[in-house]
C-alpha positions in Angstrom: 15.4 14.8 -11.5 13.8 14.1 -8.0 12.9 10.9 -6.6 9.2 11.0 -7.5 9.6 12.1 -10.7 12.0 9.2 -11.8 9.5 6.9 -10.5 6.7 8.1 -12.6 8.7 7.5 -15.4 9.3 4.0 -14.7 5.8 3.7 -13.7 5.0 4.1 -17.5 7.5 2.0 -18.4 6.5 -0.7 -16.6 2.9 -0.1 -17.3 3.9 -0.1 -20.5 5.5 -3.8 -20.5 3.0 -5.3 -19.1 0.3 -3.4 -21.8 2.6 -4.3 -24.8 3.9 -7.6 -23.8 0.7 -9.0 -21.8 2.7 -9.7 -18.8 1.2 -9.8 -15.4 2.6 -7.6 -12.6 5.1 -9.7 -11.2 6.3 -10.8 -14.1 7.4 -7.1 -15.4 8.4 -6.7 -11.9 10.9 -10.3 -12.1 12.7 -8.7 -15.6 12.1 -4.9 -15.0 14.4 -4.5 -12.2 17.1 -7.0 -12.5 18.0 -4.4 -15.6 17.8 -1.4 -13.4 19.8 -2.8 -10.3 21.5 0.7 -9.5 17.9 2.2 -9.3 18.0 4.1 -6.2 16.0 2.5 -3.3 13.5 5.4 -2.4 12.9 5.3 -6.2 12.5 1.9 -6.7 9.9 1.8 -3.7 7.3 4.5 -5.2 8.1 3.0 -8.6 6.6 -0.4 -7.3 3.9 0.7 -4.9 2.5 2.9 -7.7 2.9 0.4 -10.5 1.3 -2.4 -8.5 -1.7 -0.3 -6.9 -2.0 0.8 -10.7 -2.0 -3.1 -11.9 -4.3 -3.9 -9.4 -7.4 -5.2 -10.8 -10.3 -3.7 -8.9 -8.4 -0.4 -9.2 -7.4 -0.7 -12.8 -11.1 -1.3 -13.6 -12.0 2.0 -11.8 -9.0 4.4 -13.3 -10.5 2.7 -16.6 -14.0 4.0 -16.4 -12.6 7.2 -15.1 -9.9 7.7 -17.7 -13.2 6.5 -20.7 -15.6 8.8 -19.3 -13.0 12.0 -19.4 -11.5 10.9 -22.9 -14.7 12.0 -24.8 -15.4 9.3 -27.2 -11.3 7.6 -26.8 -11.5 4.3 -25.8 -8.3 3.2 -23.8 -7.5 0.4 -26.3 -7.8 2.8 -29.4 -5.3 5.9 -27.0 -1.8 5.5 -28.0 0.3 3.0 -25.5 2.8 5.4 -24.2 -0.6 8.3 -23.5 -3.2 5.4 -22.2 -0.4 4.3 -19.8 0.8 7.9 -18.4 -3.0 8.2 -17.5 -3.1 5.0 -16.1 -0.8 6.1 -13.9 -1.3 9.3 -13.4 -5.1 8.8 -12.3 -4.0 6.0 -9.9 -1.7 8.5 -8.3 -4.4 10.5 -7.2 -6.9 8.2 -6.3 -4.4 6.4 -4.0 -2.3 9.6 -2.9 -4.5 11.8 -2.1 -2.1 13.6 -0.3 -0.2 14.9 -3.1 -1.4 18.0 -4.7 -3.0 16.9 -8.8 -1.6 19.5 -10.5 1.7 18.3 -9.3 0.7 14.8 -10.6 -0.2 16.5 -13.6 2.1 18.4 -14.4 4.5 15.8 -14.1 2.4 14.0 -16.6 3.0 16.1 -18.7 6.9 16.0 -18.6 6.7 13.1 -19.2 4.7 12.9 -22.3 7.0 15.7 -23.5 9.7 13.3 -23.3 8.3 9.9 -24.3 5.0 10.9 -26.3 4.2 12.9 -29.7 4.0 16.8 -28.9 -0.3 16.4 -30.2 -0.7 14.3 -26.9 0.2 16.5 -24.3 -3.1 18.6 -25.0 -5.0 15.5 -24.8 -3.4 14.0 -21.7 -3.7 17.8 -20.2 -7.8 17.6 -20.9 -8.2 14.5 -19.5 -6.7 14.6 -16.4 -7.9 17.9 -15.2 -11.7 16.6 -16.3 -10.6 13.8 -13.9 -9.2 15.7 -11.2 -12.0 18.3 -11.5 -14.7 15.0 -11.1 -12.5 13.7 -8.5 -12.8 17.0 -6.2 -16.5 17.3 -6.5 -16.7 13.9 -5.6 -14.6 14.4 -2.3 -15.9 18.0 -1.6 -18.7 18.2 1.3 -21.3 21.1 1.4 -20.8 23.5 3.7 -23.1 23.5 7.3 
């Protein structure tokens, strides 16, 4: 499993513990990784930067509406924990890495629900996140002179 990949999935698991347990940021961040101390560095770094630009509040506010407009008629708080999350940080990814390709962000998504989420989810999460990537690429495109 590569480095990015690995950190995605502790993304959502930290996303998730602060969700689920109503902890801030740093105090997932005090308990999460004194139980993963032989996380490797490199994965441990974009594991942090992502879940802390994700817990950010003026972000988490925007990857909100984004995620509500795209779920036709889901409210986050009525979405699953484990799918809500995975958007959560999956949208976050690519508003703050633009850089990296969204179907990569995507697909890995996707994995991930595979391996953490019911199989009636991945359709869902699929929908959504293109809708969002789609909106996100008009938004960014520039007509042509």
């Amino acid at each position: 499993m590569g480095v990015r990949r690995k950190s995605r999935e502790l993304v959502l698991q930290m996303l998730y513990q602060a969700d689920m347990g109503k902890q801030t940021a740093e105090q997932v961040r005090k308990t999460f990784w004194k139980e993963r101390a032989d996380v490797a560095e490199e994965v441990r770094d974009f594991a942090d930067e992502l879940f802390l630009a994700a817990s950010e509040e003026r972000r988490a506010a925007e990857v909100t509406a984004a995620i509500e407009k795209h779920s036709q008629n889901w409210r986050m708080d009525r979405m699953a924990a484990v799918d809500r999350n995975l958007l959560r940080a999956a949208v976050t990814e690519m508003m703050v890495y633009p850089d990296t390709a969204p179907a990569i962000i995507i697909n890995e998504s996707l994995e991930i629900a595979h391996k953490f989420s019911s199989p009636e989810s991945v359709n869902f999460l699929n929908g959504v996140l293109d809708s969002v990537r789609k909106s996100m690429e008009k938004s960014t495109s520039r007509p042509k002179a």
